[in-house]
N, C-alpha and C positions, 0 to 999 in steps of 0.2 A: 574410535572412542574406547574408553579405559570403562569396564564394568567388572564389578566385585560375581564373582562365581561361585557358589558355597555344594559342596559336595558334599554326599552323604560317605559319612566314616567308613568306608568301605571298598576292597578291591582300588588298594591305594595307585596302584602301576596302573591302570586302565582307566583311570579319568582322564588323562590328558589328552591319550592318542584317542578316545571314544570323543572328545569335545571337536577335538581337531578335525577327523575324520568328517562328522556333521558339518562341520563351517565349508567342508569343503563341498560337501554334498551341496547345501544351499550357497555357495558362491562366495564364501566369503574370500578367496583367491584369487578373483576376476579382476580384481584392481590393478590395473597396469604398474602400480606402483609398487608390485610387489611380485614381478616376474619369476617364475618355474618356483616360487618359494611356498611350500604347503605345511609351514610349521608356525603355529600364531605367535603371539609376543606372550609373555607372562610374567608376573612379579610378584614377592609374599608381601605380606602385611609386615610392619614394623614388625621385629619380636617373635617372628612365626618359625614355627616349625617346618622344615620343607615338607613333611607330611599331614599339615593343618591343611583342614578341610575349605580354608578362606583362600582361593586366589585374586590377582587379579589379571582380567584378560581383557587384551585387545581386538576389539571385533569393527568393522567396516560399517554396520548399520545397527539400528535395532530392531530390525526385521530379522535379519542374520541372529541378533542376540535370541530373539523369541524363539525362533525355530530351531535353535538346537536346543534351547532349555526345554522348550516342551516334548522334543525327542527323546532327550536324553535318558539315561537308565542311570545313571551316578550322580546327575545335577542336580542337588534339591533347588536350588533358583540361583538366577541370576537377576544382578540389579545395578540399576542407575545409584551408585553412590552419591549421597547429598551430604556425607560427612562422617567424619571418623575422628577418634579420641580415645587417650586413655585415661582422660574422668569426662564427665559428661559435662562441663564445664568446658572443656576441650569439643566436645561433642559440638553444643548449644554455637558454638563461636564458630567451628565449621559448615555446619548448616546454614549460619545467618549467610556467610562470608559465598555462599554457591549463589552462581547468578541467577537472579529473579525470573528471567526469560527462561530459564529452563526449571524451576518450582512452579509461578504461577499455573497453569494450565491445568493442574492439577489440583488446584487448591479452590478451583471454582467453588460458585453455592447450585449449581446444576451437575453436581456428579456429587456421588459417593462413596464413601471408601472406610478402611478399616486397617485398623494399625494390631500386628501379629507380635509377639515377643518371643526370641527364643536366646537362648544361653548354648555352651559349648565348654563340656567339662564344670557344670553344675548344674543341677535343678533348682529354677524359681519358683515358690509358691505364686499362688491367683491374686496375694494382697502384693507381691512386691510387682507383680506382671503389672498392675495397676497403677504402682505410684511412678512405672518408669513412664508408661503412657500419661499419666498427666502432669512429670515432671516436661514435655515437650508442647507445654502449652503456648510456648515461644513462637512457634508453627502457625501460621495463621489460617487455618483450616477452615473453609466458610459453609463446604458442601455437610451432607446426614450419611451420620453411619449408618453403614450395611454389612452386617459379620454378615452373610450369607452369601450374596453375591454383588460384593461392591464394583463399581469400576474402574477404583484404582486400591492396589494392597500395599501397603508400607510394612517392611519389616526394620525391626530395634533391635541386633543382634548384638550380645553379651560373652565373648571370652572369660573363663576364670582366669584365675590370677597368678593360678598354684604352678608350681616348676616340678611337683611333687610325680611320681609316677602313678597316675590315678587310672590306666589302662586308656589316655589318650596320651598326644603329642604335646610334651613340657610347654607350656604357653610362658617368656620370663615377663611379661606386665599384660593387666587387663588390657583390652582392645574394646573398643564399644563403634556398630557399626550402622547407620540409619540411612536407607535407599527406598527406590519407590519399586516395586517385582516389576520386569519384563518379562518373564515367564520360568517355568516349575516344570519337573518332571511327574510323569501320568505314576506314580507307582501301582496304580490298582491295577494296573495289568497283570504285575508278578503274582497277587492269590489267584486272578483268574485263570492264568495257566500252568500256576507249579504241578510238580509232578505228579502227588501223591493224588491230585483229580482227574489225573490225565486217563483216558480210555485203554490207548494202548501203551505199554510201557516196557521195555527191555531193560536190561542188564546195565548198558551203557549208555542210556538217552541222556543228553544233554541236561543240565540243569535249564531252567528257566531263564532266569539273570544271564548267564551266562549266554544263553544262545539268542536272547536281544541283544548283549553286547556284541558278538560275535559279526550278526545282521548290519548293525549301526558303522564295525568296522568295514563292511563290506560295502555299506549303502546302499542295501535294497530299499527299493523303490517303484512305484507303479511306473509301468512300462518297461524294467525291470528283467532278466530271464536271471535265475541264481540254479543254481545245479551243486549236489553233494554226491560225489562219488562214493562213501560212503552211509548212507541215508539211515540206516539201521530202522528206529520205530518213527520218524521223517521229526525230531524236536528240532533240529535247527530249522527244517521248510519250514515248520510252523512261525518261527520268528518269522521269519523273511515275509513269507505269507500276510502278516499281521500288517506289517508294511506296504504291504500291496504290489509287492515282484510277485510274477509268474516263479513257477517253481518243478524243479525238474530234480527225480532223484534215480541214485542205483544202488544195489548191493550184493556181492557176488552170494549170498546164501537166498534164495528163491522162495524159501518159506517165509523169509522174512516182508517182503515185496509182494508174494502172489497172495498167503496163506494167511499167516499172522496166528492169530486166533480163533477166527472163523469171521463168517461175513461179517458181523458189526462188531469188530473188534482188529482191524489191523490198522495199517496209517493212514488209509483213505476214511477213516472214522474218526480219528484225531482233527481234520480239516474239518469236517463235517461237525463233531463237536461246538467249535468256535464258530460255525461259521466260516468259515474261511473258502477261498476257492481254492478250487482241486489240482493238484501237481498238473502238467501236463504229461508226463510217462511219469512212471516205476518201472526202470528196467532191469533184469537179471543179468550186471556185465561184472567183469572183472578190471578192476583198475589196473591189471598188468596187461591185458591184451584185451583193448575199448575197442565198442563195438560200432565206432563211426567210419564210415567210410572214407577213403583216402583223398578224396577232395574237398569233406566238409573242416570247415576252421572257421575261429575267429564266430561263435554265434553265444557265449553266454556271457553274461556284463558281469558276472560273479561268478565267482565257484567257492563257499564256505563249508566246511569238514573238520570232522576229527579224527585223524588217522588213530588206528589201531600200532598201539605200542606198547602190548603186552601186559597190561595193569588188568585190566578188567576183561579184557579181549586181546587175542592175538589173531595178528594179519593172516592172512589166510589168500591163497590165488588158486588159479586153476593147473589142475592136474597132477595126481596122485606121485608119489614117492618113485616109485616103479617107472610109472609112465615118463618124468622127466629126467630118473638117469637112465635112460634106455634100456632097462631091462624087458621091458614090454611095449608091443609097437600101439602105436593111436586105436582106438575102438570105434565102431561103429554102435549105435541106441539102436534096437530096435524099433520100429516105430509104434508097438503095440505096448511100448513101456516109458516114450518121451515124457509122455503125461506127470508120471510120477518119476523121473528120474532126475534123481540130484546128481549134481557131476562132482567127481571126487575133487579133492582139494590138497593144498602143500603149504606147509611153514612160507609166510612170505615177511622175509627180515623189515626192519624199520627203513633201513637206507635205502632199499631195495623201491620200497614203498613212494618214499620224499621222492627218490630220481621219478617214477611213473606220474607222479603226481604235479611238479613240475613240467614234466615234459607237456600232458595232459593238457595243464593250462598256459603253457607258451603255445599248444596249438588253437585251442578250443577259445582260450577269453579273446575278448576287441582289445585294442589299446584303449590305455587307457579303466582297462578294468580290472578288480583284483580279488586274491588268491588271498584267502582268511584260512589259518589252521592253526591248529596247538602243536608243539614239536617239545618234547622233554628236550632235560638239560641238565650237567655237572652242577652243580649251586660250587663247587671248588675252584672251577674257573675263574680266572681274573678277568677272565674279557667273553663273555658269551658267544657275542657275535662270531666272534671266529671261527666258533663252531657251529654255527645255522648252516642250513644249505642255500645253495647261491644257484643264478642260472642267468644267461645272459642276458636274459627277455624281460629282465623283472629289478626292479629296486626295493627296497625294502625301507620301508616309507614308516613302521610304527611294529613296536616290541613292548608286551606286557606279560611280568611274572606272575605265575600264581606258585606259592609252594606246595607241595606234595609233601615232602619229608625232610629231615635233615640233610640228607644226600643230594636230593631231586626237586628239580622245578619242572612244572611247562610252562610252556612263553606262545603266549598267543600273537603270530607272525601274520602281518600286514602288508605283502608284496603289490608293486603296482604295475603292470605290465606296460612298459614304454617300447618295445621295439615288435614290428613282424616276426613272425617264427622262419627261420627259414631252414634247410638243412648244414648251412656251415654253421648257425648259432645253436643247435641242436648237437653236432660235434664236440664243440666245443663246450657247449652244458655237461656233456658225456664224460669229456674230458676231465673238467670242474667233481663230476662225482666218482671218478674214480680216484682221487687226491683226496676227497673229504671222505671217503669211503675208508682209505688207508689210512688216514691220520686221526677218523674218529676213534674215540673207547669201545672196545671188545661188547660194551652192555650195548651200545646201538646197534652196532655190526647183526648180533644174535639174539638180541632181545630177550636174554632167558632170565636175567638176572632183577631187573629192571622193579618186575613186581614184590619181589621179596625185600627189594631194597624200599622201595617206596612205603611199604606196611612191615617194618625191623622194629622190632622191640622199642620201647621209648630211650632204654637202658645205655644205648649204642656210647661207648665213652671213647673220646678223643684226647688227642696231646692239649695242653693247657693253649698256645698261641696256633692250631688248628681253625683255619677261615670255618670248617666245619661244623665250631661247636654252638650249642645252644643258645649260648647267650648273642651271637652274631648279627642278630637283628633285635630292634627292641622289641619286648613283651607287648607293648601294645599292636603293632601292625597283625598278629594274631594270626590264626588258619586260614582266615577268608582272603588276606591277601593275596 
């Protein structure tokens, strides 16, 4: 069935694979009649801009439709469309024209309900919000209002008209749009955990937003195990967490993991904070030489991160300069000095990072489960993809941009692990990154460049027909995309 989707103006790239992702989680893919296919149907509104916030999507039930609008982090609602028009006259004649069988039940005089108004690229006053609710007195409404907690919500949703550039998407005729809500995204979550409350906070902690969408692409979920090999002050476990997956983290700096701040102040205080339950480890490993042993595989249903690529942090593995060009042979710790001994550390490049990381989770996820990460990227490219990393264990099921600068994106990559790991598709992964290795740009290769280009002057001037320049995207899609 066909329901109207309305998105919050925001993080334009990431509502669709976030919607998708959800339907898949609650099943909306189980329909035999829609074999190996994990990509829903969608279509704009008359007149719409492919970056209006109005879809419309095909979903299987309206069980399916509830549960991911109320998941969602991007959905402001979804709904049962009862008609659409560009004058309300058009309106009136659509709604009469939806069949009864599916209006009545809601229009009893034993329920109650309340009619919401909102606009899109204008603001209505309280006296016009009024005369559109009683211009739908056509409606045969028998139940009592309840603005508080009705048990059915109807929203009256208004497009402007303007083509004009008003910092949203050119609308070219009004839209007017009237449905009963299936369900709304929780936004009160995002003050409850943004960051500036957060207990303990690093340098690099995820944003909020960001690390529930992160979660939604991964599908945690109770029963659930999600793992971050880079955990830093644990913002993504806490997503996941919130969710109710079990939650496993690591990171190769010890302070971070063991230390923090002092006891009420490191990341097993941020769980505690919310409420939430407690990781099952914080371990001190390195994502270049994991500390699992050579028979365990195949145990976490997620693995979500953000690799280190040089903007705010750079990669870091084990074992000092010295020690891995042979200049100096392996050391022994003392044991009167393990306590407090940090082990030294070595530049570890971006590409270097993706292959462990990869590898990582072709051994460690079940089929079936997936690999969530940010991965920068040329914005000069004509075709991104071809520059992601690949590996033979995995498909790449959903890609979402955020821009960093005029040079630079990261693209939040959604792999989904379809085959066993074995050693010949590990070879052959091998293979894979030694080819992408050589044919990426010098900035992944060595990571040194990356930050300064990301934070360059606003001033940076280009050739006039430069895919580069400023004007390359429109002004409304803005920073937060």
């Amino acid at each position: 069935m066909w329901y109207l989707c309305v998105f919050y103006h925001r993080l334009l790239d990431y509502r669709k694979p976030e919607v998708e992702s959800l339907a898949d989680l609650f099943g909306a893919f189980e329909d035999k009649r829609r074999p190996g296919n994990r990509v829903l149907q969608w279509r704009l509104p008359q007149h719409h801009h492919p970056d209006s916030p109005f879809y419309f999507v095909d979903l299987p039930s309206e069980d399916v439709a509830e549960n991911v609008a109320n998941r969602s982090i991007l959905v402001k609602g979804i709904y049962e469309l009862w008609g659409e028009g560009g004058s309300y006259e058009e309106l009136e004649e659509a709604v009469k024209s939806y069949p009864d069988e599916r209006k009545l039940p809601y229009l009893g005089s034993e329920s109650t309900f309340k009619i919401t108004v909102d606009s899109f690229g204008k603001v209505m006053s309280l006296l016009e919000q009024n005369e559109r609710i009683r211009g739908l007195s056509y409606i045969p409404f028998k139940g009592r209002v309840n603005l508080k907690n009705p048990d059915h919500n109807f929203w009256l949703m208004e497009t402007d008209d303007t083509a004009t550039n008003n910092g949203l998407p050119p609308v070219a005729q009004r839209r007017i749009f009237f449905g009963r809500e299936v369900g709304g995204a929780d936004r009160k979550l995002l003050p409850t955990y943004q960051l500036k409350s957060r207990n303990y906070l690093g340098p690099t902690a995820m944003d909020a937003e960001m690390a529930f969408l992160m979660a939604n692409q991964a599908q945690a979920a109770p029963g659930k195990l999600v793992y971050d090999p880079f955990v830093g002050t644990g913002s993504i476990l806490v997503s996941a967490a919130h969710f109710g997956a079990m939650t496993m983290g690591a990171d190769i700096d010890i302070r971070v993991v063991r230390d923090g701040r002092g006891p009420d102040c490191n990341v097993w205080s941020n769980f505690k904070q919310y409420g939430l339950p407690m990781p099952i480890a914080l371990l001190r490993a390195d994502n270049n030489l994991p500390p699992w042993r050579p028979g365990l595989k195949e145990v976490f249903d997620a693995i979500i991160c953000d690799p280190p690529y040089g903007v705010r942090a750079g990669g870091r593995k084990s074992g000092g300069r010295k020690l891995l060009k042979g200049v100096i042979g392996p050391y022994t710790v003392p044991d009167d000095k393990r306590a407090d001994h940090i082990p030294s550390t070595a530049p570890y490049s971006l590409a270097e990072c993706v292959h462990d990381l990869l590898d990582l989770a072709a051994r460690m996820l079940v089929i079936g489960g997936r690999l969530v990460f940010f991965y920068p990227v040329l914005r000069e490219e004509d075709s991104c993809e071809e520059h992601f990393p690949e590996h033979p264990c995995f498909e790449l099921v959903a890609t979402s941009e955020q821009i960093l600068s005029s040079l630079y994106s990261r693209v939040l990559l959604t792999m989904l692990k379809t085959s066993s790991y074995t050693e010949e598709l590990a070879l052959a992964a091998w293979m894979k990154h030694l080819e992408f290795k050589e044919n990426h740009s010098k900035w992944l290769e060595e990571g040194n460049n990356l930050h300064s280009s990301v934070f360059s002057p606003a001033d940076v001037h280009h050739s006039g027909d430069s895919k580069l320049s400023k004007e390359s995207k429109p002004k409304y899609r803005g920073k937060y995309v």
